[in-house]
C-alpha atoms as a printed R data frame, in Angstrom:
   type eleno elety resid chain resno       x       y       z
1  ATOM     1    CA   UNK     A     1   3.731 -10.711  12.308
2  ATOM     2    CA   UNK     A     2   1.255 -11.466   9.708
3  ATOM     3    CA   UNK     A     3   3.675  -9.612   6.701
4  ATOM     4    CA   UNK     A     4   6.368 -11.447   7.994
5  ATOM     5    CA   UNK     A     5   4.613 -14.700   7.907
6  ATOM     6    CA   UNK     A     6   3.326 -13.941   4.316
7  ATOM     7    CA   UNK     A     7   6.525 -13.133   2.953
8  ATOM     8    CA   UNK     A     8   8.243 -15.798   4.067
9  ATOM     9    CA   UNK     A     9  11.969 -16.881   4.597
10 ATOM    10    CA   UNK     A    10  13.097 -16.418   1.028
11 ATOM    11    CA   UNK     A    11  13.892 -12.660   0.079
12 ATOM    12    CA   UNK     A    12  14.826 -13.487  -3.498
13 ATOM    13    CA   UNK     A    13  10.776 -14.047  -3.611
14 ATOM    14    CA   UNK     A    14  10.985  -9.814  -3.699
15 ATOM    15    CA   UNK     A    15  14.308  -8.465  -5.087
16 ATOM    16    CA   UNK     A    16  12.742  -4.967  -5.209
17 ATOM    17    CA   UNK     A    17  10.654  -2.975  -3.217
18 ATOM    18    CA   UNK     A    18   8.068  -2.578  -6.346
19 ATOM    19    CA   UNK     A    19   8.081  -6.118  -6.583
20 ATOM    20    CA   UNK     A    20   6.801  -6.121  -2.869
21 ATOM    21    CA   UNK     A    21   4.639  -3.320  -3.236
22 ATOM    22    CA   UNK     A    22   2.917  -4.787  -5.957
23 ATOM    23    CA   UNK     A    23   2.530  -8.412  -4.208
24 ATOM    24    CA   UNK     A    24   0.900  -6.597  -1.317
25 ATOM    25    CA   UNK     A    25  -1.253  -3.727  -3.036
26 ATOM    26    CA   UNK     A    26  -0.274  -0.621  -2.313
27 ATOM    27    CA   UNK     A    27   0.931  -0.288  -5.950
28 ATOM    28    CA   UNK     A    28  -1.315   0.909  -8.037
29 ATOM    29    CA   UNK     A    29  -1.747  -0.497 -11.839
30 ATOM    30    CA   UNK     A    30  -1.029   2.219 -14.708
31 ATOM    31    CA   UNK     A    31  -2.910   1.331 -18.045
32 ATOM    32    CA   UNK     A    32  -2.344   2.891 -21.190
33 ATOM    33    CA   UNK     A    33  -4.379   2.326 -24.493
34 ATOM    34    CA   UNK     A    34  -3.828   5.104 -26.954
35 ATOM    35    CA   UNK     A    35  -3.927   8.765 -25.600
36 ATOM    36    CA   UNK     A    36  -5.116   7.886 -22.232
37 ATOM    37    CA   UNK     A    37  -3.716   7.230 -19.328
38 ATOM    38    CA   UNK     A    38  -5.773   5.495 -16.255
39 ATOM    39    CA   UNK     A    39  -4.104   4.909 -12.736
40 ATOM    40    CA   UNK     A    40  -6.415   2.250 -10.323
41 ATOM    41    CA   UNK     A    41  -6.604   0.264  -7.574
42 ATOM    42    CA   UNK     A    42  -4.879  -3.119  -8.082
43 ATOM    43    CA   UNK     A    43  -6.958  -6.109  -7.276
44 ATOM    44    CA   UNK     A    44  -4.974  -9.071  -8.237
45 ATOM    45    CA   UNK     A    45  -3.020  -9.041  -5.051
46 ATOM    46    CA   UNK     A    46  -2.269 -11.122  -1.897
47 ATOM    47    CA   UNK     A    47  -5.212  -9.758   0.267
48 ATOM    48    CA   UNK     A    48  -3.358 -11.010   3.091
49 ATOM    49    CA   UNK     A    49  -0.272  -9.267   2.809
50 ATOM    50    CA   UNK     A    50  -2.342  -5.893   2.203
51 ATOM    51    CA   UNK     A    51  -4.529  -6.536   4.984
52 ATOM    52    CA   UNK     A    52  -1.479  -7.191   6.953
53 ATOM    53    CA   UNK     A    53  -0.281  -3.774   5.400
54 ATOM    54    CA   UNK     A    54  -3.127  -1.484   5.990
55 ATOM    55    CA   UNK     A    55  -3.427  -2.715   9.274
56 ATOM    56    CA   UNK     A    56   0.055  -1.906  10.058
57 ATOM    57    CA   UNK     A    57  -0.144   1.567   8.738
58 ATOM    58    CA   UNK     A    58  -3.734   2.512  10.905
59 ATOM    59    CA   UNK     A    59  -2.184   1.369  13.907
60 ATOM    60    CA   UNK     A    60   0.781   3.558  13.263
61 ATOM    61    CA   UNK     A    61  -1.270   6.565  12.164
62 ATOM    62    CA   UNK     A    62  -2.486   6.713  15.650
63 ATOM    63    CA   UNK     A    63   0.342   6.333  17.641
64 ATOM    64    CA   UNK     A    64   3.437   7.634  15.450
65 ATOM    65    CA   UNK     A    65   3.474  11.579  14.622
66 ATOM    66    CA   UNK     A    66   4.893  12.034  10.776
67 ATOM    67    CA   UNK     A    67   2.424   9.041   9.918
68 ATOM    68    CA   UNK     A    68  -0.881  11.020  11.322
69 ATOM    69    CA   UNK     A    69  -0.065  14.259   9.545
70 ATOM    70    CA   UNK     A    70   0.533  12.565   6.113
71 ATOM    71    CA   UNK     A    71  -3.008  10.464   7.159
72 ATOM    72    CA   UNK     A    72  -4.496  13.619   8.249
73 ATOM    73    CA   UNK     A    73  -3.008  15.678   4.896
74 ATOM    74    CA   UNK     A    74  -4.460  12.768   2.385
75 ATOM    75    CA   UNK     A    75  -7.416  13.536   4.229
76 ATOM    76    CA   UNK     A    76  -7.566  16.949   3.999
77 ATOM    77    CA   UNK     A    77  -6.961  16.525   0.033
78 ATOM    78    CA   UNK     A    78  -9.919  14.297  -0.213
79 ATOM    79    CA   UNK     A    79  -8.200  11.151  -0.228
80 ATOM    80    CA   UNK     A    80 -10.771   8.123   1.059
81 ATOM    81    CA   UNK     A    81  -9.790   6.639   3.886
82 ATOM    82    CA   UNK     A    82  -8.593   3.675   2.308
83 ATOM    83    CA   UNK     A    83  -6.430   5.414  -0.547
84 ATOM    84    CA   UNK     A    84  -5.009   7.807   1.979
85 ATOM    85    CA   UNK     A    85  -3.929   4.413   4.151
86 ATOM    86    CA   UNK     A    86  -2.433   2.367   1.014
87 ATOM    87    CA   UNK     A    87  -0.880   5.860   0.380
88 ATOM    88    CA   UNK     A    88   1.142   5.728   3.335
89 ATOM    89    CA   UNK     A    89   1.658   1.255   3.197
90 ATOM    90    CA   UNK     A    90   3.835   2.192   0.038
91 ATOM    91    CA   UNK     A    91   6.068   4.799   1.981
């Protein structure tokens, strides 16, 4: 309810789904300066969207099956617990 509430009645607001991903988070920001290449969390955000978001995705995680084996696999390839969740709020 919360996402819903956030994003509001006008849909032009996000005309692609990387245009919501980044409003809520889950994207992360790519920054180049010569040679190298850094990818990292994105701060400037709507933290209530991604709250709204991560919440979303831990409740599912523990009730629908393909979501807790992806949790469980980002896990299992050292993910924190709060990469492996923002992981699965972009799918």
């Amino acid at each position: 309810m919360v996402l819903l509430a956030e994003m509001g009645e006008d849909r032009e607001r996000f005309p692609t789904p990387a245009a919501l991903m980044a409003e809520t988070g889950v994207a992360p920001v790519t920054r180049f300066s010569g040679r190298t290449r850094q990818v990292r969390f994105r701060y400037a955000t709507n933290r209530r969207m991604r709250h709204a978001v991560d919440w979303r995705v831990f409740n599912m995680a523990r009730e629908v099956p393909w979501v807790r084996e992806a949790y469980e696999q980002a896990r299992a390839c050292r993910q924190p617990h709060s990469r492996a969740i923002r992981g699965l709020g972009a799918r």
